[in-house]
N, CA, C and O atoms as a Tripos MOL2 file, in Angstrom:
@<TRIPOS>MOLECULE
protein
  272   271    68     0     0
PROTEIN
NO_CHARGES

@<TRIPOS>ATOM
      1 N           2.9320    6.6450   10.6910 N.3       1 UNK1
      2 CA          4.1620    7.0660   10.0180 C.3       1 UNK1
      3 C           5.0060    5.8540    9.6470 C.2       1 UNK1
      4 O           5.5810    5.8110    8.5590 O.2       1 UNK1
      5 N           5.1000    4.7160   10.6770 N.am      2 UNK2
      6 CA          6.0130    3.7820   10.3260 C.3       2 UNK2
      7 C           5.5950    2.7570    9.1100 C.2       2 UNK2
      8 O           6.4040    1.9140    8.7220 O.2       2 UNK2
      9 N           4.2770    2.8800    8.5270 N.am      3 UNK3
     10 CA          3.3270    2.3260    7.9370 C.3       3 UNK3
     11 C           3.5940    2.8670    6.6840 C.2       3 UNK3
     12 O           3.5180    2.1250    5.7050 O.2       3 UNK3
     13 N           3.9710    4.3380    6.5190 N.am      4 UNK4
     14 CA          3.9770    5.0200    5.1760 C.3       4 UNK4
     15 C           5.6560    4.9610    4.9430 C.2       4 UNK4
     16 O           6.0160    5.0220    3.7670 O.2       4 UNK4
     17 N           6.6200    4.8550    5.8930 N.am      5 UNK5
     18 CA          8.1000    4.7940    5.7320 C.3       5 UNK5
     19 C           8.3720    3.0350    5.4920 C.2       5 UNK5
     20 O           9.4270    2.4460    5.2560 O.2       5 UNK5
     21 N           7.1740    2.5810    5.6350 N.am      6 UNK6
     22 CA          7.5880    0.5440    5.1760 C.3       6 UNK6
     23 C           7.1700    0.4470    3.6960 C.2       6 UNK6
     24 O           7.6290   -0.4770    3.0250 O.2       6 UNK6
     25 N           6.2540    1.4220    3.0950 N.am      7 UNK7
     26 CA          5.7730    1.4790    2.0020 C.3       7 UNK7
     27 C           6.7710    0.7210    0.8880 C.2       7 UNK7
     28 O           6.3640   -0.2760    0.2910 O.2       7 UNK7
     29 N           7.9400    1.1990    0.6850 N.am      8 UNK8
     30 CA          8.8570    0.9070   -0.2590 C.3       8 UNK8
     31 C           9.3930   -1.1760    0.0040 C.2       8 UNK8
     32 O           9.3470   -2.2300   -0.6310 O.2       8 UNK8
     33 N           9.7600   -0.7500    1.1100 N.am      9 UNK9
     34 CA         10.2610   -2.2650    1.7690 C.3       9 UNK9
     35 C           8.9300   -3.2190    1.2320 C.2       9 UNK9
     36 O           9.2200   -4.3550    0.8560 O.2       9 UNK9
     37 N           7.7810   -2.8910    1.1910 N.am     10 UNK10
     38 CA          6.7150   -3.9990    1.6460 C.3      10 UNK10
     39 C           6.5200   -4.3230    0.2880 C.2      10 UNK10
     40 O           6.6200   -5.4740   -0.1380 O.2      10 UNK10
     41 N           6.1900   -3.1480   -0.5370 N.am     11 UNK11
     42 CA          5.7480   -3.5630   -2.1860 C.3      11 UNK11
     43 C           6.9180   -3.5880   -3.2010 C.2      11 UNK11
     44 O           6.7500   -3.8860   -4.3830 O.2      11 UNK11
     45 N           8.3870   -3.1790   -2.5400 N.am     12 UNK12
     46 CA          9.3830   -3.4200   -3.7800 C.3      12 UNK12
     47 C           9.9370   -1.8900   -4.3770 C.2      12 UNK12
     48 O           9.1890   -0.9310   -4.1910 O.2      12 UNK12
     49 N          11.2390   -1.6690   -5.0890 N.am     13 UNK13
     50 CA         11.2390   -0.4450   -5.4620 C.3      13 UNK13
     51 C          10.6830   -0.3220   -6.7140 C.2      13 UNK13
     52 O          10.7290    0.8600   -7.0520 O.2      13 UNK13
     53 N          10.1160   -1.1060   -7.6520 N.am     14 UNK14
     54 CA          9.5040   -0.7330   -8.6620 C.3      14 UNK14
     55 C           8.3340   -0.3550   -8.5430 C.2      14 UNK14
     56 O           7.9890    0.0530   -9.6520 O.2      14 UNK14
     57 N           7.1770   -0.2140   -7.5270 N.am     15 UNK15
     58 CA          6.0090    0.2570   -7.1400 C.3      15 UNK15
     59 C           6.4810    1.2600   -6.4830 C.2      15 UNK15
     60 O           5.8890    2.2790   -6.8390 O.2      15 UNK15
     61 N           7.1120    1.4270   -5.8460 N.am     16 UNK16
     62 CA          7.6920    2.2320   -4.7990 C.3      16 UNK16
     63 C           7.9380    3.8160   -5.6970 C.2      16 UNK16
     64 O           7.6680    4.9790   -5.3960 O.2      16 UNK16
     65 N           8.5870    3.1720   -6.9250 N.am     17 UNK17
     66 CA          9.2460    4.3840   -7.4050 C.3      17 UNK17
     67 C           7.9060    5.0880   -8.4340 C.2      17 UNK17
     68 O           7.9560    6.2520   -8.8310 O.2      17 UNK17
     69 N           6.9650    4.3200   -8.6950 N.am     18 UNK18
     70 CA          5.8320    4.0910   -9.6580 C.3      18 UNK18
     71 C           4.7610    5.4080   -8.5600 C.2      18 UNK18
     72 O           4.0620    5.9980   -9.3840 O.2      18 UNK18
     73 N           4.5600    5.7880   -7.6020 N.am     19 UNK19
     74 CA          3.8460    6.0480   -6.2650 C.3      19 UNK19
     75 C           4.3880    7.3760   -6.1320 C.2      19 UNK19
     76 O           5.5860    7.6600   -6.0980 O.2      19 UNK19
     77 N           3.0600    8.4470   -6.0330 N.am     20 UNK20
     78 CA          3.4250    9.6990   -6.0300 C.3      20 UNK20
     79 C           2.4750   10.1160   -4.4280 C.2      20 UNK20
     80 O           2.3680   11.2890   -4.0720 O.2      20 UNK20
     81 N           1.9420    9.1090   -3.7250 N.am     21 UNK21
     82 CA          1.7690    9.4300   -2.3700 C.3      21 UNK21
     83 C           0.8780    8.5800   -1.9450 C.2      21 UNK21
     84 O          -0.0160    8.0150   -2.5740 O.2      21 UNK21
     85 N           1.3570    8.4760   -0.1180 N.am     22 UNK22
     86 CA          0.8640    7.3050    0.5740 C.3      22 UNK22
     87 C           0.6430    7.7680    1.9090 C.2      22 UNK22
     88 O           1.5920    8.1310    2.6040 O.2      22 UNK22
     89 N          -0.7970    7.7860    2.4080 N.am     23 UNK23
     90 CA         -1.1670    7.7790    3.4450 C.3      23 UNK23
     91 C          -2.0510    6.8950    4.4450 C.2      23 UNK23
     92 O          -2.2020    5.7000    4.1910 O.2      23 UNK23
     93 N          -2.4770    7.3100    5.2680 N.am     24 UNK24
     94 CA         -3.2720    6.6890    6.2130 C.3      24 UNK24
     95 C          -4.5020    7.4020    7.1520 C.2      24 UNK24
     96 O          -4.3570    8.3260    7.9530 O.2      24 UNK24
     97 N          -5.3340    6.9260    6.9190 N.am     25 UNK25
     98 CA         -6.8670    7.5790    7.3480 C.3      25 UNK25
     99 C          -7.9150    7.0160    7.6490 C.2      25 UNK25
    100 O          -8.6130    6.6790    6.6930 O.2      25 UNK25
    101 N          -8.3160    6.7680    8.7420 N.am     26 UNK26
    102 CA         -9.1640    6.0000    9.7290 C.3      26 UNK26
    103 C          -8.5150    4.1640    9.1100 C.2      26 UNK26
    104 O          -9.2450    3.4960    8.3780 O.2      26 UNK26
    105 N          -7.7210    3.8610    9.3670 N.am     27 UNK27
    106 CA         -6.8380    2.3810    8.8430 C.3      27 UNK27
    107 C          -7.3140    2.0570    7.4750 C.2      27 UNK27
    108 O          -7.5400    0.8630    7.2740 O.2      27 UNK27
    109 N          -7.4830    2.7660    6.6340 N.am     28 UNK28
    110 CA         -7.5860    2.4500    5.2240 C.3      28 UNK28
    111 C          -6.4890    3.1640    4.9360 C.2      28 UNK28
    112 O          -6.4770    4.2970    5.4170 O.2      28 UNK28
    113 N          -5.3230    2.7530    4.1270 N.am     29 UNK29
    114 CA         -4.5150    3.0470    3.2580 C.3      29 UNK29
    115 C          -4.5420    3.6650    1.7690 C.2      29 UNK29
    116 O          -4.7690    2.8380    0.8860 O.2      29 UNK29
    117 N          -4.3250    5.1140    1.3270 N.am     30 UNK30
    118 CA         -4.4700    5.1120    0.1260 C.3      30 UNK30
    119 C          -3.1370    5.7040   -0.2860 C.2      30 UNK30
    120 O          -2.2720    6.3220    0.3350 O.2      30 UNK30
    121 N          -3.2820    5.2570   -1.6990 N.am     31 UNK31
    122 CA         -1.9150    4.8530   -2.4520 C.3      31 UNK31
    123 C          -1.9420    5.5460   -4.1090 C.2      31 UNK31
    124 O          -2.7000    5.1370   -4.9880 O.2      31 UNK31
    125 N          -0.9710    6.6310   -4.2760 N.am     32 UNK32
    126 CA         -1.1410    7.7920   -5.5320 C.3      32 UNK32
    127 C          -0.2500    6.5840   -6.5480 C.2      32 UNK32
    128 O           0.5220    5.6960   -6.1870 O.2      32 UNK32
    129 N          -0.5530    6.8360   -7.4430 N.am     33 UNK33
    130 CA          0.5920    6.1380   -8.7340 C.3      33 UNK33
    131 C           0.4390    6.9260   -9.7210 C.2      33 UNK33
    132 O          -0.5140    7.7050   -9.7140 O.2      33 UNK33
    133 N           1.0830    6.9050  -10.4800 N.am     34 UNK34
    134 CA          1.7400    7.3100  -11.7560 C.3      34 UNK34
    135 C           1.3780    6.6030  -12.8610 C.2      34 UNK34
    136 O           1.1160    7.1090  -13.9520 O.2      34 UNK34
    137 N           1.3510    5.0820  -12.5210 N.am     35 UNK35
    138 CA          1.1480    4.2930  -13.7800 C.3      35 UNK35
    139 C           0.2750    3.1160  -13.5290 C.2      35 UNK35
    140 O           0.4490    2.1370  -12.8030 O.2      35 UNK35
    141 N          -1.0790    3.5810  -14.6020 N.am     36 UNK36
    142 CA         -2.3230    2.6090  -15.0260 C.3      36 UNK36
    143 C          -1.6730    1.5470  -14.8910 C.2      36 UNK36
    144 O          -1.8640    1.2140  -13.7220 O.2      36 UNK36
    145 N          -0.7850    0.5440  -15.5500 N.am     37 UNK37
    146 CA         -0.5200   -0.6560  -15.4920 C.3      37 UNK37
    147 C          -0.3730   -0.7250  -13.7640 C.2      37 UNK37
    148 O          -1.3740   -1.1390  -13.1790 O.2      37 UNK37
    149 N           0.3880   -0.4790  -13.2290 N.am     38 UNK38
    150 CA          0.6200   -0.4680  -11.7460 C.3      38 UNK38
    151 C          -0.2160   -0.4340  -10.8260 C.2      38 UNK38
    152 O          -0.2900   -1.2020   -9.8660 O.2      38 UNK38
    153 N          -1.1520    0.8230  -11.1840 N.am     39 UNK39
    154 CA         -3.0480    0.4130  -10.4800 C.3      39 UNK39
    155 C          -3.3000   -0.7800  -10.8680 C.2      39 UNK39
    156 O          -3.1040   -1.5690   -9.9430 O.2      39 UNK39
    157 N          -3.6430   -1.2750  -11.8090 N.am     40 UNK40
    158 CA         -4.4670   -2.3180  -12.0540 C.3      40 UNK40
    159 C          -3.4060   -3.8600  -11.2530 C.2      40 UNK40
    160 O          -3.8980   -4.7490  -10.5580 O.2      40 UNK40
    161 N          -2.3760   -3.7710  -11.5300 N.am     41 UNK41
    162 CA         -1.3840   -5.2910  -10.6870 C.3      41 UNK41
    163 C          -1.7550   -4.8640   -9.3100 C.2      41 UNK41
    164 O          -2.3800   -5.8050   -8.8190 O.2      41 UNK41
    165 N          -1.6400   -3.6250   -8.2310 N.am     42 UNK42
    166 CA         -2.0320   -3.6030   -7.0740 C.3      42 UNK42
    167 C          -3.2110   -3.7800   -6.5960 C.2      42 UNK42
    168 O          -3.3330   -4.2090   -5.4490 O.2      42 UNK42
    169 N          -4.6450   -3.3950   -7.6170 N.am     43 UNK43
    170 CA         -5.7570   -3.8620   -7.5070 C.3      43 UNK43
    171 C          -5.7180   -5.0130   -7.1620 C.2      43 UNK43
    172 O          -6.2970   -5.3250   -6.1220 O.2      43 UNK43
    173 N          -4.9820   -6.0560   -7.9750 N.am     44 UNK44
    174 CA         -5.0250   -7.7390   -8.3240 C.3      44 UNK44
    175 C          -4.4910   -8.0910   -6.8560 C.2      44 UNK44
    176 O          -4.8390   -9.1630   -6.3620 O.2      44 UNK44
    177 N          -3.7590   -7.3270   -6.2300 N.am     45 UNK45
    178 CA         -2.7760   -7.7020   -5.0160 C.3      45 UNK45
    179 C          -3.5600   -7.1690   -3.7950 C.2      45 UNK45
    180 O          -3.1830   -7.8040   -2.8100 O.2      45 UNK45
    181 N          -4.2660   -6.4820   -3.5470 N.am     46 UNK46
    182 CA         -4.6630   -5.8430   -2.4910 C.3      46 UNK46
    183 C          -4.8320   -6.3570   -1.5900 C.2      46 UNK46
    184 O          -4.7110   -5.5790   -0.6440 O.2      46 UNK46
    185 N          -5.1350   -7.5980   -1.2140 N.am     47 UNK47
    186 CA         -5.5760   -8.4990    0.0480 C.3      47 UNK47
    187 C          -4.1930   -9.1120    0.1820 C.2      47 UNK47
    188 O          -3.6710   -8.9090    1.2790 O.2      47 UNK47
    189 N          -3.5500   -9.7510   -0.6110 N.am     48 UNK48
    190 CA         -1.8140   -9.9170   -0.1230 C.3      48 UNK48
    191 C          -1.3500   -8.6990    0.7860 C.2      48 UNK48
    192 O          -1.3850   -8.7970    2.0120 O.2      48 UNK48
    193 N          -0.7490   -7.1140   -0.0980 N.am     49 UNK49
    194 CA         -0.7580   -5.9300    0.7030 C.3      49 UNK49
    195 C          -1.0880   -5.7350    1.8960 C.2      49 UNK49
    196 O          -0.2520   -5.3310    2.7040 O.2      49 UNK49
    197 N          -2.3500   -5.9770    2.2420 N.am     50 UNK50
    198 CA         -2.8770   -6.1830    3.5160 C.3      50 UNK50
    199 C          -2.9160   -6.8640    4.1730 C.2      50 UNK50
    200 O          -3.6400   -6.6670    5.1490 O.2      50 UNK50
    201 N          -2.2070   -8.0320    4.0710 N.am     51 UNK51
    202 CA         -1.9660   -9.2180    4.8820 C.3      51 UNK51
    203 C          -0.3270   -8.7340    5.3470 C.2      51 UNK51
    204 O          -0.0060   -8.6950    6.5350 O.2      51 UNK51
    205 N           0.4740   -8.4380    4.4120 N.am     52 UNK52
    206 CA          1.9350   -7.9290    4.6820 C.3      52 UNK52
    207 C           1.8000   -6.9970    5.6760 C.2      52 UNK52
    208 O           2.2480   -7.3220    6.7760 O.2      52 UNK52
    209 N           1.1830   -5.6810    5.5380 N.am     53 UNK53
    210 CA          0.7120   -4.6910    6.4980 C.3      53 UNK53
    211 C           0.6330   -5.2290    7.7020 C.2      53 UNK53
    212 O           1.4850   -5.0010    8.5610 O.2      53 UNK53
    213 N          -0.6440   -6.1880    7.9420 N.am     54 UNK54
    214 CA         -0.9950   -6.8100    8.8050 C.3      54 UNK54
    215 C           0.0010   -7.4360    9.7310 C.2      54 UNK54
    216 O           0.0460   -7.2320   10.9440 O.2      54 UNK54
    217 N           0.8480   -8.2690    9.0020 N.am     55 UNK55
    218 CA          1.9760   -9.4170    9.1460 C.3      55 UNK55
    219 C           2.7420   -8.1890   10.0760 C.2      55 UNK55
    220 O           3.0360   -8.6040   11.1970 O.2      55 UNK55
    221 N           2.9880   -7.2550    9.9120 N.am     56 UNK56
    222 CA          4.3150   -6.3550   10.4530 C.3      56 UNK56
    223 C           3.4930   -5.6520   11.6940 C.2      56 UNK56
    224 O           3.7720   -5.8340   12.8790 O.2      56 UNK56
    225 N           2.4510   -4.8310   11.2160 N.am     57 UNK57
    226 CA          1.7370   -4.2620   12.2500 C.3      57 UNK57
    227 C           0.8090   -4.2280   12.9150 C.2      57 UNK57
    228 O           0.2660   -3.2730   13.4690 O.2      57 UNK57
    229 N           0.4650   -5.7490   12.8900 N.am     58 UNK58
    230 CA         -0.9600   -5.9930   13.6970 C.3      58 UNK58
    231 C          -2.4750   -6.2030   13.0080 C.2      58 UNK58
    232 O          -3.3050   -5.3800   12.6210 O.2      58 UNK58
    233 N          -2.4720   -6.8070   13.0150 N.am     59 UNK59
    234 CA         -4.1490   -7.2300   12.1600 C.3      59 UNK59
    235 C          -5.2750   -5.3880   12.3540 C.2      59 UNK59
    236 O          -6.0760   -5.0370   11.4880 O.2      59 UNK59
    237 N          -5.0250   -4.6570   13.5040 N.am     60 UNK60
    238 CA         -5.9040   -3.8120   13.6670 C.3      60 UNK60
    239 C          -5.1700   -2.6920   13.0270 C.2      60 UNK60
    240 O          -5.3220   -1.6860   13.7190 O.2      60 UNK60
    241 N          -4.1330   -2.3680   11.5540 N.am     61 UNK61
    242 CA         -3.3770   -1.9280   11.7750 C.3      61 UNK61
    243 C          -4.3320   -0.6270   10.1420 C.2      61 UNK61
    244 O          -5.0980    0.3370   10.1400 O.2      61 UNK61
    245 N          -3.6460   -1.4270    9.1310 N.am     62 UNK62
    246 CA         -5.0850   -1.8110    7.7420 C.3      62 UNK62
    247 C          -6.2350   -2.4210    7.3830 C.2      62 UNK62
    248 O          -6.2580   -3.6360    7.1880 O.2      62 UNK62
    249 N          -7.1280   -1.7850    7.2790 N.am     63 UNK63
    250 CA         -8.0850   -2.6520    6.9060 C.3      63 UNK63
    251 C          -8.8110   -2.8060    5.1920 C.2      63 UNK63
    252 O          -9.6050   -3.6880    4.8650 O.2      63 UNK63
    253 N          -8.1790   -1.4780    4.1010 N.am     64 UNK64
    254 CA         -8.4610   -1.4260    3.5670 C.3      64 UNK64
    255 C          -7.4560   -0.4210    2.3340 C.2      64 UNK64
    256 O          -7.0970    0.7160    2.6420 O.2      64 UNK64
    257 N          -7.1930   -0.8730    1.3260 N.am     65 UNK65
    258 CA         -6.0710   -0.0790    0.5500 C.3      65 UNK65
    259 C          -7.2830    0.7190   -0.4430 C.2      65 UNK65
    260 O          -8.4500    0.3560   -0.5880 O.2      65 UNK65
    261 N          -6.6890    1.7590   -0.9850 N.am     66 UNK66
    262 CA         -7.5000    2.7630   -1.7740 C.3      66 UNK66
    263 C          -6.4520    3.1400   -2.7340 C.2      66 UNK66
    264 O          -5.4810    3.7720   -2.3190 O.2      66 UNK66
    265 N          -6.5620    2.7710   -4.1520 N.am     67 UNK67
    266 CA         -5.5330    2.9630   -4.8950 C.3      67 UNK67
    267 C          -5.8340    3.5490   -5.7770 C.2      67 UNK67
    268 O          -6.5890    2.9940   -6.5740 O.2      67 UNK67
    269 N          -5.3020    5.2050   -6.0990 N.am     68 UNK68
    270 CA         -6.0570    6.5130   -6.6300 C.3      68 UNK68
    271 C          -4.7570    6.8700   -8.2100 C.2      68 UNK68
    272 O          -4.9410    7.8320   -8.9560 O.2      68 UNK68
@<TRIPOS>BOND
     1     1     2 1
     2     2     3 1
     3     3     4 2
     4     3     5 am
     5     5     6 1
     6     6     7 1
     7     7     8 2
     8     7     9 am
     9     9    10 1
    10    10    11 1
    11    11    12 2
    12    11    13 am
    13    13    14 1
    14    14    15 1
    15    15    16 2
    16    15    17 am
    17    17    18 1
    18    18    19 1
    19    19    20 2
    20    19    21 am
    21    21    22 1
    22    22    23 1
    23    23    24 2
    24    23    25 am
    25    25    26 1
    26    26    27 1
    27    27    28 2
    28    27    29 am
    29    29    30 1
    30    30    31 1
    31    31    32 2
    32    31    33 am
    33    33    34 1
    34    34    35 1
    35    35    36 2
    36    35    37 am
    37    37    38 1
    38    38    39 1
    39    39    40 2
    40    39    41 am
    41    41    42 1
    42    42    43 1
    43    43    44 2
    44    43    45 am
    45    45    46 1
    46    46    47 1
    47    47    48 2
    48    47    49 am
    49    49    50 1
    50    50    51 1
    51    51    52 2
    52    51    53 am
    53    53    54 1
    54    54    55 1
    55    55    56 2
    56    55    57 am
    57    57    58 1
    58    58    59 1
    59    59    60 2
    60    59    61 am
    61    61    62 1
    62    62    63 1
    63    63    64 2
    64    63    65 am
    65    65    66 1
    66    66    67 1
    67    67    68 2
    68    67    69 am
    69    69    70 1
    70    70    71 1
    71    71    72 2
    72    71    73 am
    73    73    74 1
    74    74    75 1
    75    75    76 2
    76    75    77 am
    77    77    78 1
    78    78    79 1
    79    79    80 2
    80    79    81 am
    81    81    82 1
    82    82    83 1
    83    83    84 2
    84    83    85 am
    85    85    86 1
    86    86    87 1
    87    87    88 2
    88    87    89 am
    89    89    90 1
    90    90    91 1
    91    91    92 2
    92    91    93 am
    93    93    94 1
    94    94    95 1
    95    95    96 2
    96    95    97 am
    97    97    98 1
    98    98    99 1
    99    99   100 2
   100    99   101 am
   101   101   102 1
   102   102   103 1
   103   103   104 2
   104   103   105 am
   105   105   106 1
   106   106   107 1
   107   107   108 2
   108   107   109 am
   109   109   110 1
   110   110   111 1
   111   111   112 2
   112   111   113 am
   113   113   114 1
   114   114   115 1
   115   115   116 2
   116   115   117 am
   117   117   118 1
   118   118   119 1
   119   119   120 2
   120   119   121 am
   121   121   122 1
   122   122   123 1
   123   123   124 2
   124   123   125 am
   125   125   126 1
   126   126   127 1
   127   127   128 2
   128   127   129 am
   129   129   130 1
   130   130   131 1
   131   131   132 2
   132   131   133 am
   133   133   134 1
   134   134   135 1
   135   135   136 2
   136   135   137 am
   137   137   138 1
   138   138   139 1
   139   139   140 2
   140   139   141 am
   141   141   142 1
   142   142   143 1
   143   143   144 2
   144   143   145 am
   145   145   146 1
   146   146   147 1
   147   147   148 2
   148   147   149 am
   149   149   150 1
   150   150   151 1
   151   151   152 2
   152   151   153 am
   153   153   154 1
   154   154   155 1
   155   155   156 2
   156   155   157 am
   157   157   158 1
   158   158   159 1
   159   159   160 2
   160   159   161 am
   161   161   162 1
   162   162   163 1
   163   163   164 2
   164   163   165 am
   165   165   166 1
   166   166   167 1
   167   167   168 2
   168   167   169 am
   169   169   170 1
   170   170   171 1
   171   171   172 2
   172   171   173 am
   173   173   174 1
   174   174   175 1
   175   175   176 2
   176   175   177 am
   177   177   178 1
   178   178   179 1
   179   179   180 2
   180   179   181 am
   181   181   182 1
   182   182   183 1
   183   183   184 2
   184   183   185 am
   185   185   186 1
   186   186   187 1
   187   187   188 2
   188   187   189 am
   189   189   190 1
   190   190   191 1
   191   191   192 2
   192   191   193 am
   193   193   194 1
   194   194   195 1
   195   195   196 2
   196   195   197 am
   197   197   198 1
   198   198   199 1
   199   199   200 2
   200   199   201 am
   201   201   202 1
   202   202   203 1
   203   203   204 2
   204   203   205 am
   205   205   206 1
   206   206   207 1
   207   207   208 2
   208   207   209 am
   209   209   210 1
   210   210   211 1
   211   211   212 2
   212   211   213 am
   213   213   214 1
   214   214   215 1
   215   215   216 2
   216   215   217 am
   217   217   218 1
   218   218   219 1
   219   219   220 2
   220   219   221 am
   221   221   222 1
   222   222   223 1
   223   223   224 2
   224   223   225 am
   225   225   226 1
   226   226   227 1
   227   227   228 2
   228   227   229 am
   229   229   230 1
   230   230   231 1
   231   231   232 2
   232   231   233 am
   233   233   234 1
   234   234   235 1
   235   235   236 2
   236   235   237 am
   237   237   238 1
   238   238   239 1
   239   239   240 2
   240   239   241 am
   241   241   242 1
   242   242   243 1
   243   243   244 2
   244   243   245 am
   245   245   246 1
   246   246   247 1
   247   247   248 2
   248   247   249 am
   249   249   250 1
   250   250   251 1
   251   251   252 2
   252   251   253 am
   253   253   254 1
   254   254   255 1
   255   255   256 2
   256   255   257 am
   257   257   258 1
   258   258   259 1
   259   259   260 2
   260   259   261 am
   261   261   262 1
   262   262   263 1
   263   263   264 2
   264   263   265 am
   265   265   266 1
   266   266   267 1
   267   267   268 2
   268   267   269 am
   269   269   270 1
   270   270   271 1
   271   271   272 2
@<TRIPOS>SUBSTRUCTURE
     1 UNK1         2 RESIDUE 1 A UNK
     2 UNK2         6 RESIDUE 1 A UNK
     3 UNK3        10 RESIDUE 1 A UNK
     4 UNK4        14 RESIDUE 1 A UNK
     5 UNK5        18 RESIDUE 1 A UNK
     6 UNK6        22 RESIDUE 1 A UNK
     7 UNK7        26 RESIDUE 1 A UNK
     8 UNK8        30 RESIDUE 1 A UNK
     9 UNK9        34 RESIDUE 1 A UNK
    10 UNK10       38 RESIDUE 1 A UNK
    11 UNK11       42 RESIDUE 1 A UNK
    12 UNK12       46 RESIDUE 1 A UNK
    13 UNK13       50 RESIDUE 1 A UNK
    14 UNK14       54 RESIDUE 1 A UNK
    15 UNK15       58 RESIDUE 1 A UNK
    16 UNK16       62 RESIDUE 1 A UNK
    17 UNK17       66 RESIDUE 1 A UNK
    18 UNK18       70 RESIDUE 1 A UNK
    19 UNK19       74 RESIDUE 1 A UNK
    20 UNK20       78 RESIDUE 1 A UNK
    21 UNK21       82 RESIDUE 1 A UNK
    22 UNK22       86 RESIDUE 1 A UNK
    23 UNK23       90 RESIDUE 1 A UNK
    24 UNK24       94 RESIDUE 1 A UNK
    25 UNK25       98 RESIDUE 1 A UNK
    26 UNK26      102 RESIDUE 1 A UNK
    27 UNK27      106 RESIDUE 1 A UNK
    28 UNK28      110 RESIDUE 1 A UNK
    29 UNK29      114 RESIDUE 1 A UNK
    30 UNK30      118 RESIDUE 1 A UNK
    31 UNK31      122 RESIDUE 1 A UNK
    32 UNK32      126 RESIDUE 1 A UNK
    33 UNK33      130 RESIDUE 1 A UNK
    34 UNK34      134 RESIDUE 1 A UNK
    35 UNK35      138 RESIDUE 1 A UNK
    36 UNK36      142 RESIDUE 1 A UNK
    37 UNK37      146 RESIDUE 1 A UNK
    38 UNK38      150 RESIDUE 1 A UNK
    39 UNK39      154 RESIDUE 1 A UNK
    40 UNK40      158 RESIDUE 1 A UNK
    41 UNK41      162 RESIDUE 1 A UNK
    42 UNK42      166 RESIDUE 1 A UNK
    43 UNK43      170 RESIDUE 1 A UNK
    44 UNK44      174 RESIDUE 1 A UNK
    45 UNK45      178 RESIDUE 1 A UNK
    46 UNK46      182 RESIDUE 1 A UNK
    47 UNK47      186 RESIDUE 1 A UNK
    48 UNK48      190 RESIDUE 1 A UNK
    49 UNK49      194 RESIDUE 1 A UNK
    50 UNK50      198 RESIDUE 1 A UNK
    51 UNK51      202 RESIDUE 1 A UNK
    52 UNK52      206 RESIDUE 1 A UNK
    53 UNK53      210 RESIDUE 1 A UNK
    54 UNK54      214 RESIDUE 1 A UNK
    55 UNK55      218 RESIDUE 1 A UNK
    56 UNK56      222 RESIDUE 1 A UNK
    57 UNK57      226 RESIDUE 1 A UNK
    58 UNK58      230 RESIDUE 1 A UNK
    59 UNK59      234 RESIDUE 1 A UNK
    60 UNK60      238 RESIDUE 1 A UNK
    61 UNK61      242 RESIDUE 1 A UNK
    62 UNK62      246 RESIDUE 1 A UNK
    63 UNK63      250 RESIDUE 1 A UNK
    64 UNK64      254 RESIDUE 1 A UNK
    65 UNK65      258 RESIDUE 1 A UNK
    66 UNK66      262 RESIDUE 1 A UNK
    67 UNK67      266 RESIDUE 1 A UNK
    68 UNK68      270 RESIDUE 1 A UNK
């Protein structure tokens, strides 16, 4: 839960607001958007993302973003 309520803080409110849902399931992260341009820049980012994740909640925390 504290993982899907950092969502906004971690990627910014312009992704934030771009994002129509965010969960968590066996430590892969997946992430709803709204806007093609926005998939494709978080694609480009995904291992940053997961290092931030990481950075806050522990290396065993994410292991993998899924961006739908």
């Amino acid at each position: 839960a504290n993982i899907v309520s950092s969502w906004e803080r971690i990627v910014g409110k312009p992704v934030a607001k771009r994002t129509k849902k965010v969960f968590v399931r066996n430590k892969v992260l997946f992430v709803e958007l709204d806007s093609p341009a926005m998939k494709h820049d978080l694609n480009l980012h995904k291992s940053q993302i997961i290092e931030l994740f990481q950075k806050e909640f522990g290396t065993d925390t994410i292991k993998e973003i899924v961006i739908m």
